[in-house]
mmCIF file of the C-alpha atoms, coordinates in Angstrom:
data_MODEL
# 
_entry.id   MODEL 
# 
loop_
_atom_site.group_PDB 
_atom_site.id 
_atom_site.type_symbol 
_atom_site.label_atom_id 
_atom_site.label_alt_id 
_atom_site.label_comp_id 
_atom_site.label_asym_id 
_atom_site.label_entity_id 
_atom_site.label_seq_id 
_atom_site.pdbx_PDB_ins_code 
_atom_site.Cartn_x 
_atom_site.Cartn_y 
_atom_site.Cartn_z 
_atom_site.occupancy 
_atom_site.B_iso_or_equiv 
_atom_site.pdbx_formal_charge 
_atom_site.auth_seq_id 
_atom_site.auth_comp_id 
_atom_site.auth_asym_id 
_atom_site.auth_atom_id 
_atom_site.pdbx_PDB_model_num 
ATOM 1  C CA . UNK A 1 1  ? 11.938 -22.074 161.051 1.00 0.00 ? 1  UNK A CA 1 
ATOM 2  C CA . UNK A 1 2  ? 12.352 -23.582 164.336 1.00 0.00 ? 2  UNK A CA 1 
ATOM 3  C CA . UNK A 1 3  ? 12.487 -27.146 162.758 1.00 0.00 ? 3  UNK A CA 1 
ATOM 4  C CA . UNK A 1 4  ? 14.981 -25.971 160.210 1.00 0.00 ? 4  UNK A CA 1 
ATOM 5  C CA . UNK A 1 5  ? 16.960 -25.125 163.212 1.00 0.00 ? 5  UNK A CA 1 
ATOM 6  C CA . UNK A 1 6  ? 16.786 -28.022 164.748 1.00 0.00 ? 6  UNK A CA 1 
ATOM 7  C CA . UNK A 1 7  ? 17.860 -29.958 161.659 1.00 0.00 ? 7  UNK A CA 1 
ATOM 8  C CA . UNK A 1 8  ? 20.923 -27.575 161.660 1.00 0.00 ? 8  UNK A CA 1 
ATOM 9  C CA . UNK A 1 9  ? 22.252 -28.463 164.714 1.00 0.00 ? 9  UNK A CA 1 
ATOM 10 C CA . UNK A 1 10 ? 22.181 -32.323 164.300 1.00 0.00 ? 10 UNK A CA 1 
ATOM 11 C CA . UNK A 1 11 ? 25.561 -32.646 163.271 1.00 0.00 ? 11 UNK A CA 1 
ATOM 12 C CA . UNK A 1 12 ? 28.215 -31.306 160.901 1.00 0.00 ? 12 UNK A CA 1 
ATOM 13 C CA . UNK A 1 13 ? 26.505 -33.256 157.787 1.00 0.00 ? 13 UNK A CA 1 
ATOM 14 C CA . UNK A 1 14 ? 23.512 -30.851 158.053 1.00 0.00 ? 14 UNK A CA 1 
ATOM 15 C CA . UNK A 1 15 ? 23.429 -28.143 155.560 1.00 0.00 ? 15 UNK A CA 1 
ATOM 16 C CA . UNK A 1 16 ? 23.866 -24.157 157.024 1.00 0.00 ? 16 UNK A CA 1 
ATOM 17 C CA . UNK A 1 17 ? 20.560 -22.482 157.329 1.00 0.00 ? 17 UNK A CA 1 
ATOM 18 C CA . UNK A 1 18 ? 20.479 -18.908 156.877 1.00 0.00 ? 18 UNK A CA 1 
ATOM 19 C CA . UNK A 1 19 ? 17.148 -16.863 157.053 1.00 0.00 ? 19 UNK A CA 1 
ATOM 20 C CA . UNK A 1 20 ? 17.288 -13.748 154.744 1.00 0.00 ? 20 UNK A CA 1 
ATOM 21 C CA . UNK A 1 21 ? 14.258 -11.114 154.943 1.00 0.00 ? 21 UNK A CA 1 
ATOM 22 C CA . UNK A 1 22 ? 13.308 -7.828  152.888 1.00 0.00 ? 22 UNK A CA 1 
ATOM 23 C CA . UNK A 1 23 ? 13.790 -7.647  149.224 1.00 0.00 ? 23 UNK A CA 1 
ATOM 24 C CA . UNK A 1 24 ? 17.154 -6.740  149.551 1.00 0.00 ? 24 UNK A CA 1 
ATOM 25 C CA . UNK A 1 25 ? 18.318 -9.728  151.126 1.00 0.00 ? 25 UNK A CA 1 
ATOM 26 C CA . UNK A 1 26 ? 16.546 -12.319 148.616 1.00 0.00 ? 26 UNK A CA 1 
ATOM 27 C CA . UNK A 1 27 ? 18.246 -10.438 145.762 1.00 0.00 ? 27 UNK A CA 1 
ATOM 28 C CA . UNK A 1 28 ? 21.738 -10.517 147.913 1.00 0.00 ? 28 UNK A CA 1 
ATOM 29 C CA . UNK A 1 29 ? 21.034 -14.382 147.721 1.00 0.00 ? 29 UNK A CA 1 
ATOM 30 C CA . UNK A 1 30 ? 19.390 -14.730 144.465 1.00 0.00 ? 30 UNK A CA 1 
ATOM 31 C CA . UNK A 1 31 ? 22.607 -13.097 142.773 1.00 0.00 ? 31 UNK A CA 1 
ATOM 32 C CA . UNK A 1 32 ? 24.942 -15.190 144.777 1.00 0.00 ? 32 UNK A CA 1 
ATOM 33 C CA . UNK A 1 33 ? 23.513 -18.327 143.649 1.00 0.00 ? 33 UNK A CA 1 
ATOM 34 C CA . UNK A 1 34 ? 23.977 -17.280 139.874 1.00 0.00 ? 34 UNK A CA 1 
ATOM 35 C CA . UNK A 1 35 ? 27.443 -17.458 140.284 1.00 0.00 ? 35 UNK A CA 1 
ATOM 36 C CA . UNK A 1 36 ? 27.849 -21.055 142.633 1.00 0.00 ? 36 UNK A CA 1 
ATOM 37 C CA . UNK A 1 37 ? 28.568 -24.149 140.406 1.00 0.00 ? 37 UNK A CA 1 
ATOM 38 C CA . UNK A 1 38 ? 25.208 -25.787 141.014 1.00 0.00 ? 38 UNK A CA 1 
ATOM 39 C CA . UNK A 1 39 ? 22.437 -24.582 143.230 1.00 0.00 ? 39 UNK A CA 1 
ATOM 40 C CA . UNK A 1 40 ? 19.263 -26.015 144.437 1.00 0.00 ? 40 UNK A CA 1 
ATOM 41 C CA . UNK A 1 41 ? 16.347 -24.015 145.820 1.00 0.00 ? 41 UNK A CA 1 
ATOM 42 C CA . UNK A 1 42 ? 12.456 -23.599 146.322 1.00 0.00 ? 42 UNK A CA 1 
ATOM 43 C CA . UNK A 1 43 ? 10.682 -20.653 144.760 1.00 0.00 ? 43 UNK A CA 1 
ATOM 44 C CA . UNK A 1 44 ? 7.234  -19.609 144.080 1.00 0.00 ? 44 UNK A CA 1 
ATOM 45 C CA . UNK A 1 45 ? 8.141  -18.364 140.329 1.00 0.00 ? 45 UNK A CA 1 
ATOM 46 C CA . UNK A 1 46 ? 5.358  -16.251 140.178 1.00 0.00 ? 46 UNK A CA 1 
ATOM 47 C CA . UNK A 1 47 ? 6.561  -14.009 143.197 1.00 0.00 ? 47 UNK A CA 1 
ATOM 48 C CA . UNK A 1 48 ? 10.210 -14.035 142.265 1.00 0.00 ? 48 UNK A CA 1 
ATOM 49 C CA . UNK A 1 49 ? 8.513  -12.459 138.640 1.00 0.00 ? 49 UNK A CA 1 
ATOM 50 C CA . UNK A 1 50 ? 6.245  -9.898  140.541 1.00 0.00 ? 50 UNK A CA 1 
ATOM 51 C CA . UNK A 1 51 ? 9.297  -8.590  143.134 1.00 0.00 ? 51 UNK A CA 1 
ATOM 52 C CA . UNK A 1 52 ? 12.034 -9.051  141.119 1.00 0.00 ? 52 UNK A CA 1 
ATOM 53 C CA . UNK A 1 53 ? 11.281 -8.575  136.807 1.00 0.00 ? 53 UNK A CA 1 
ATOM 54 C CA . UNK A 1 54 ? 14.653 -6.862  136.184 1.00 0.00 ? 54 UNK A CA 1 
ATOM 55 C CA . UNK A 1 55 ? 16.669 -9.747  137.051 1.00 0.00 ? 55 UNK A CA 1 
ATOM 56 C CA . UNK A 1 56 ? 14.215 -12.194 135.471 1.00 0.00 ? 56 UNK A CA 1 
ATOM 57 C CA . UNK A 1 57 ? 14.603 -10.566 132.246 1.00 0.00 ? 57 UNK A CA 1 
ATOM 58 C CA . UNK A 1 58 ? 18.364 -10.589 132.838 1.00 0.00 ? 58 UNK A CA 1 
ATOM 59 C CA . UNK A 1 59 ? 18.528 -14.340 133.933 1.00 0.00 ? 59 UNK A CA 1 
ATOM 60 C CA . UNK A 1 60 ? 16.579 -15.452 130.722 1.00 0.00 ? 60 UNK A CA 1 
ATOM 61 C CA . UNK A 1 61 ? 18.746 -13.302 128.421 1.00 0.00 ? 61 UNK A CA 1 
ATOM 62 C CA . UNK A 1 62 ? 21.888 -15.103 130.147 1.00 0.00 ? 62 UNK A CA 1 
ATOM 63 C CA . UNK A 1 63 ? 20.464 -18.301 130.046 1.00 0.00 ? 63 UNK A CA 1 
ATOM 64 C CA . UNK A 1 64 ? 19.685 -18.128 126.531 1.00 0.00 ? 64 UNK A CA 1 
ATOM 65 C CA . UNK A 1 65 ? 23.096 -17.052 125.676 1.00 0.00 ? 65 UNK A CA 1 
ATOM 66 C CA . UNK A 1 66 ? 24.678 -19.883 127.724 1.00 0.00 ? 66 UNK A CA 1 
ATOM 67 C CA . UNK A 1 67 ? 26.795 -17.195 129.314 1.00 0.00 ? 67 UNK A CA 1 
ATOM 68 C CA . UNK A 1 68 ? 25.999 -18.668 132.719 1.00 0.00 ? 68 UNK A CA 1 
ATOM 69 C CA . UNK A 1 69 ? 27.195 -22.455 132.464 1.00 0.00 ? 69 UNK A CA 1 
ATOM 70 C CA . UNK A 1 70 ? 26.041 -23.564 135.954 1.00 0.00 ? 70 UNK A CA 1 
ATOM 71 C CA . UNK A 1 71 ? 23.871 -26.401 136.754 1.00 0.00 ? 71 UNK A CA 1 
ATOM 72 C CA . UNK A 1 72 ? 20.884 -25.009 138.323 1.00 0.00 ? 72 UNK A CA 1 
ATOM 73 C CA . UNK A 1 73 ? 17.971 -27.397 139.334 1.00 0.00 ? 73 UNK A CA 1 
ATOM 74 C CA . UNK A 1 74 ? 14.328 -25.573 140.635 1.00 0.00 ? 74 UNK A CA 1 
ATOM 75 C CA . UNK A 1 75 ? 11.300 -27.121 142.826 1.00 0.00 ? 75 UNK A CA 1 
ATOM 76 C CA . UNK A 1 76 ? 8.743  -25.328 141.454 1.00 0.00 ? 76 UNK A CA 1 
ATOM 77 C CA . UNK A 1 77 ? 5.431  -24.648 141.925 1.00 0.00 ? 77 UNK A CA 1 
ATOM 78 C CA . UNK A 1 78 ? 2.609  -25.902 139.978 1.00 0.00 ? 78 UNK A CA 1 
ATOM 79 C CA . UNK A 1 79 ? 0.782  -23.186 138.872 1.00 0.00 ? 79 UNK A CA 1 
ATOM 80 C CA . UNK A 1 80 ? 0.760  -20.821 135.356 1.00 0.00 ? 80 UNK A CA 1 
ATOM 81 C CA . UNK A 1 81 ? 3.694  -19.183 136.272 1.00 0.00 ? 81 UNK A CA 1 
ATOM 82 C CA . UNK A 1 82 ? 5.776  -22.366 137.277 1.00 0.00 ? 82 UNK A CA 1 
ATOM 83 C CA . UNK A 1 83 ? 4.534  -23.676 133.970 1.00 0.00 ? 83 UNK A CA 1 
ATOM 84 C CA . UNK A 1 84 ? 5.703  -21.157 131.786 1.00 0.00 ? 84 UNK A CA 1 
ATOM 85 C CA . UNK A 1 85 ? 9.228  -21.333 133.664 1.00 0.00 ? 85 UNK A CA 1 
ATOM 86 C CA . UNK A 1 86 ? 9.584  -25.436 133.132 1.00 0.00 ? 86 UNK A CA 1 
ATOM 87 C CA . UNK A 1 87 ? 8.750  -24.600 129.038 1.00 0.00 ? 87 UNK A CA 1 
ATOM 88 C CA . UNK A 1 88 ? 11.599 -21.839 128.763 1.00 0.00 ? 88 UNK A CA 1 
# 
């Protein structure tokens, strides 16, 4: 975190940094994201399935209806879960 920090304050081309903690705050970000126009992030698949399988199931029943048009682009992990998610 302190290195992310520092990258912050290098200038006004530098991306904002926020730090979000608890369950409660990941969703808070998770369901912002759903609604920005594109959105790029790092996940571990696998935990966002274990903490948060509601609004999996919700996000692949959107998805698959195309009601949610945005461009969304994941890092993910490579592992059975991170699998599964590139093949949906």
């Amino acid at each position: 975190m302190p290195l992310l920090n520092a990258m912050q304050n290098m200038g006004a081309d530098m991306p904002m940094l926020e730090l979000f903690d608890k369950k409660e705050g990941v969703l808070t970000v998770y369901r912002a994201m759903e609604f920005a126009k594109r959105s790029c992030y790092l996940t571990n698949w696998n935990e966002v399935k274990t903490f948060f399988p509601e609004e999996v199931r919700r996000w692949s029943k959107n998805a698959a209806n195309i009601k949610n048009p945005n461009s969304v682009r994941n890092l993910i992990v490579d592992n059975d879960a991170g699998r599964e998610m590139m093949r949906r």
